[in-house]
N, C-alpha and C positions, 0 to 999 in steps of 0.2 A: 157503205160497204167498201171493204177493201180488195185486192187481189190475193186470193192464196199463192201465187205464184211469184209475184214482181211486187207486191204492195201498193201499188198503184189504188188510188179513188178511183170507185166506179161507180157512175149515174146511178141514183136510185133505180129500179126495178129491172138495167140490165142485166144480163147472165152472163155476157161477153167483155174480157178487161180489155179496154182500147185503146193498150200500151202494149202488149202481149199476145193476145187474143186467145187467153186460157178460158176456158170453158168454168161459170163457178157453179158451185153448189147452194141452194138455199132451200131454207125448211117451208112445207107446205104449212098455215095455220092448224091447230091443235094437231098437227103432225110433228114433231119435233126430233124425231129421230130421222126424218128425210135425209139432210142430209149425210150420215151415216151410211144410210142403205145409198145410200146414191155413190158414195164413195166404195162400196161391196162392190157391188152391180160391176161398177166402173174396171173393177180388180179381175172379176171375175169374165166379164167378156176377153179382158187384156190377155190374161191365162189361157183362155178356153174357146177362144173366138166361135169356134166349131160348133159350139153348143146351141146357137141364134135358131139353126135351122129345123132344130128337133124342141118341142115345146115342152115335152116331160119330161126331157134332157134337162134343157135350161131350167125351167120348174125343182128340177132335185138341183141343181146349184145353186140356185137360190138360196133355198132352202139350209144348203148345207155353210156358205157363205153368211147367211145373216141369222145363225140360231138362235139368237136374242130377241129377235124382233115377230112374235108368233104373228101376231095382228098385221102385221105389214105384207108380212110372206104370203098371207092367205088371201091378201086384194091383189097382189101382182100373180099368183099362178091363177083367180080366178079372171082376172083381164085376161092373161097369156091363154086361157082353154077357150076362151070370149073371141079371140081372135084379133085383141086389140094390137100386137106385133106386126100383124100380118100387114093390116090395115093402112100403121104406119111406114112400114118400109116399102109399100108398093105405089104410097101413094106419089106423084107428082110435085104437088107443091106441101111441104110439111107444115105450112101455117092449117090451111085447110084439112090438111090431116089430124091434127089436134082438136081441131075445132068437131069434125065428123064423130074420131075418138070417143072426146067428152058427152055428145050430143048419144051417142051410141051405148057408152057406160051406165050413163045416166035412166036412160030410156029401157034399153033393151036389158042390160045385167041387171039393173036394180041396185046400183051404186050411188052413193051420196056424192055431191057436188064437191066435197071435202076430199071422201076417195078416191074418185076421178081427179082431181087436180093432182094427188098424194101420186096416184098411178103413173100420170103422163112426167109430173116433174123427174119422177126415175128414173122409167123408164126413157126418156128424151135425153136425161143427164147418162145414160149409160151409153145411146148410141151417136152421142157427140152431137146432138141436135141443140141448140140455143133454146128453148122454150121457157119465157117468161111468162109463170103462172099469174094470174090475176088474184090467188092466194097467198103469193110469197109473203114472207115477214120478212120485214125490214131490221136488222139487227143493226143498232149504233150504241156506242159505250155512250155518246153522251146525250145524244134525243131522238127519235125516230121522228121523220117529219111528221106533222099532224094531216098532211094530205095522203101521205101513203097509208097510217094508221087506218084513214077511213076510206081507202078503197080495199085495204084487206078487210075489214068488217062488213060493208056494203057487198063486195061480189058475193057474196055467197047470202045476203040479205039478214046481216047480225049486225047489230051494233053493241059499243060500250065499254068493249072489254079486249087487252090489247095482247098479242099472243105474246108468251114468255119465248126470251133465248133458248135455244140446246145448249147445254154443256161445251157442244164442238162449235163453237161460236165463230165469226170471223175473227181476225186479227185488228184491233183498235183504227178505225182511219186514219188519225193523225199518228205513227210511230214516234217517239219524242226516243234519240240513239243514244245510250251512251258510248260514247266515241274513244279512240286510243288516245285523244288527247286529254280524253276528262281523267281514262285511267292512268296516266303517266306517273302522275302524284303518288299512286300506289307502287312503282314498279321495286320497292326493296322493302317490302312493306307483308308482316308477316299474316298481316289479319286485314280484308278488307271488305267494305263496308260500301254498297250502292246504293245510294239513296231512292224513297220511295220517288215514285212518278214518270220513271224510265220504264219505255216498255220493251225495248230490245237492246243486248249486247251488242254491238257493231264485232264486224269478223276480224279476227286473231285482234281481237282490243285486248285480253292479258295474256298473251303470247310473250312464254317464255319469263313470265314471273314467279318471284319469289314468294308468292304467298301460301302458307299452309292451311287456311280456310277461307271463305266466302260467303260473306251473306247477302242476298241479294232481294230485292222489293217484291214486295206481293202484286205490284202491279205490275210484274216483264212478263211479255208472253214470247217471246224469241231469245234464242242464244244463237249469235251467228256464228258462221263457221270459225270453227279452227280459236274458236275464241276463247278457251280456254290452254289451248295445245302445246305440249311441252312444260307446263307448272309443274315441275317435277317434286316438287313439294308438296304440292296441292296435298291434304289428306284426308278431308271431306268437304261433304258440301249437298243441301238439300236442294232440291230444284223447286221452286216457287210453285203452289198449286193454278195459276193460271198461265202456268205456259204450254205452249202448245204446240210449237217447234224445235228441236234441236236443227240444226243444220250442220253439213257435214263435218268430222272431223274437229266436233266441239270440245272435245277432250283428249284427243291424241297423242298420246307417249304420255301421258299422264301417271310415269311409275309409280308416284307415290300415295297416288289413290288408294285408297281401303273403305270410305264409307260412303255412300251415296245414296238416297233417294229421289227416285223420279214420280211426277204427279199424274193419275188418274185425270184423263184429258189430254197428253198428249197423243198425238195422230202417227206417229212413227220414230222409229231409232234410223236414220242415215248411214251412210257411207262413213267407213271409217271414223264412228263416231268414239267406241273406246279401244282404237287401236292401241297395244301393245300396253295397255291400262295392267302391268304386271303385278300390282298388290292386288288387284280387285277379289275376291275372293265369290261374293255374291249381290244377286240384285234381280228384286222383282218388276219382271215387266209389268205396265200398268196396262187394264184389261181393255185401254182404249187403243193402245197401239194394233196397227194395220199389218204393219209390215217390218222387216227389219232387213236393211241393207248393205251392201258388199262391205268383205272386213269388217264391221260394225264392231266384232269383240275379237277380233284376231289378233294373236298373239297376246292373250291374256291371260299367261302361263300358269297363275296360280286360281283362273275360277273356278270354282268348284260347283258352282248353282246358280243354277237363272230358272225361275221361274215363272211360264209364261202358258195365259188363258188362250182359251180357242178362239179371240177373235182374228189371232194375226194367220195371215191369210197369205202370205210371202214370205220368203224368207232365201237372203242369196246365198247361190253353192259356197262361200267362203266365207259365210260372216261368222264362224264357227274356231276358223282356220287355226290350226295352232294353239286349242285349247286341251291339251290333255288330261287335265283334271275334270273336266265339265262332264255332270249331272245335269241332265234338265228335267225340270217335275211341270206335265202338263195334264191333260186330257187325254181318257181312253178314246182314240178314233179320230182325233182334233188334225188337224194339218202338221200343228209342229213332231205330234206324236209320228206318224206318217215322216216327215222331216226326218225327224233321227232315225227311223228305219233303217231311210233310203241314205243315210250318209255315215250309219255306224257310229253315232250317237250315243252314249249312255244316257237311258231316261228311267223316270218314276212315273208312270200313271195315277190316273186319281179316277173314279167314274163320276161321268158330268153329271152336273147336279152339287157335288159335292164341292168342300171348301178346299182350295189348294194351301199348304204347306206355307209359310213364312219364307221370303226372300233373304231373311238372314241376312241384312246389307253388313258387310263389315264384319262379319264375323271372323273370330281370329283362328 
């Protein structure tokens, strides 16, 4: 595993990176949306702190945070009415807290050993507690040890069969970069061309190029910062379906942008990510992103459309800033809907459930 934070290796089965000491996420076995909900949870205390002390408070936040996930939502509010919250936060020492938890889910609710681990790894990831489940799945691109394999099939007394990655996978342990100096060769260069097997852009590595498209390897999952920013030519460019990062500022002043596609699987849009992106016209969020950060699309004078599902759950007072064509087409009652209320937004609703509208990338 890697760090989401610093990329750093981290010990098989730690949850702690001990280069940084960010908190990670990891999927409980045939649970594979954990960490997802773990990342909600995590948003939603951050928001709502307030909410911890009242249980069908936090229950409808939940709720209202992870609409996707029915089966999930309805083991965490029946732990939280269980009292398993309580249990944790009073107890002493949190190792033995966990351990009471489980023993108490299991027994007393009537929850499976699989639920109970699903339960505590959440909830432990939401209030900043280290807990490494004895279910974790070990996620490596290139082998998962065979010792780990078989203590997540033994804890729970299964064998044989190996739990599959989530979609929101870690980022590759080994990042193999391509660097400013690999892209120099490109720098007057109208068309360029990354070869497979790179899995991250290094930051501001085409900074200030001449190129007016980019094709980039199926195997990047990172664009670093700023690493596209100022290609004033730039005028499209697909984003590889395993990435899962932008970082900030990856395309900024990018005037001469008009097409873009982004992939289903990334985790959020940054700061300053298409600042002052002046041709952009439109672009669907993908329904994986969380959150979308300061300036993100400010000054993006001609967008007319961003289309974006209910899962993003943030969204900063300026990322907006300076768009006065923008339409957003979302969800009746969704956050972003609420969003543009409260900031004078022009939107289009859709009722949930239903299919939203075409992001129109590029449209003239």
């Amino acid at each position: 595993m890697q760090c989401e934070n610093c990329h750093v290796n981290i010990p098989i089965g730690s949850t702690v990176c001990p280069e940084c000491r960010t908190l990670q996420r990891y999927n409980v076995r045939d649970f594979d949306n954990t960490r997802a909900v773990q990342r909600m949870l995590k948003m939603a205390v951050k928001e709502q702190a307030e909410i911890i002390a009242d249980t069908e408070q936090l229950i409808a936040v939940i709720y209202d945070y992870i609409p996707g996930y029915e089966t999930e939502g309805k083991l965490l509010a029946k732990a939280l009415r269980g009292g398993i919250l309580e249990l944790i936060l009073t107890a002493q020492n949190k190792k033995y807290a966990f351990t009471d938890s489980r023993k108490y889910m299991i027994k007393d609710l009537g929850f499976t050993k699989k639920e109970a681990e699903f339960v505590l790894a959440s909830l432990g990831y939401m209030l900043g507690f280290a807990y490494p489940s004895p279910l974790m799945v070990v996620i490596d691109q290139r082998k998962a040890p065979e010792p780990a394999k078989k203590a997540a099939a033994s804890a729970d007394g299964e064998s044989g069969e190996t739990a599959a990655a989530a979609p929101d996978a870690p980022l590759p342990p080994d990042l193999k970069v391509y660097k400013k100096l690999d892209a120099f060769i490109h720098r007057l260069s109208k068309t360029v061309t990354v070869k497979e097997g790179f899995t991250k852009l290094d930051g501001y590595c085409f900074d200030s190029f001449r190129m007016k498209s980019a094709s980039l390897p199926g195997t990047l999952r990172v664009i670093g910062e700023y690493a596209f920013s100022d290609c004033k030519r730039l005028e499209e460019l697909t984003v590889p379906a395993n990435v899962r990062k932008i970082e900030k500022g990856a395309f900024n002043a990018c005037v001469g942008l008009k097409k873009l596609k982004l992939p289903e699987g990334l985790l959020d849009i940054g700061d300053n990510t298409f600042l002052c992106c002046t041709s952009l016209k439109g672009l669907r969020v993908p329904n994986s992103v969380s959150s979308i950060g300061e300036n993100a699309f400010s000054g993006c004078g001609e967008l007319e459309r961003l289309v974006i599902a209910q899962q993003v759950k943030f969204v900063d007072d300026n990322a907006f800033a300076y768009c006065p064509k923008l339409t957003i087409y979302c969800y009746e009652n969704s956050y972003i809907h609420k969003y543009c209320m409260q900031n004078n937004i022009k939107f289009v609703t859709s009722p949930m459930g239903t299919v939203l509208p075409d992001g129109d990338e590029g449209k003239d």
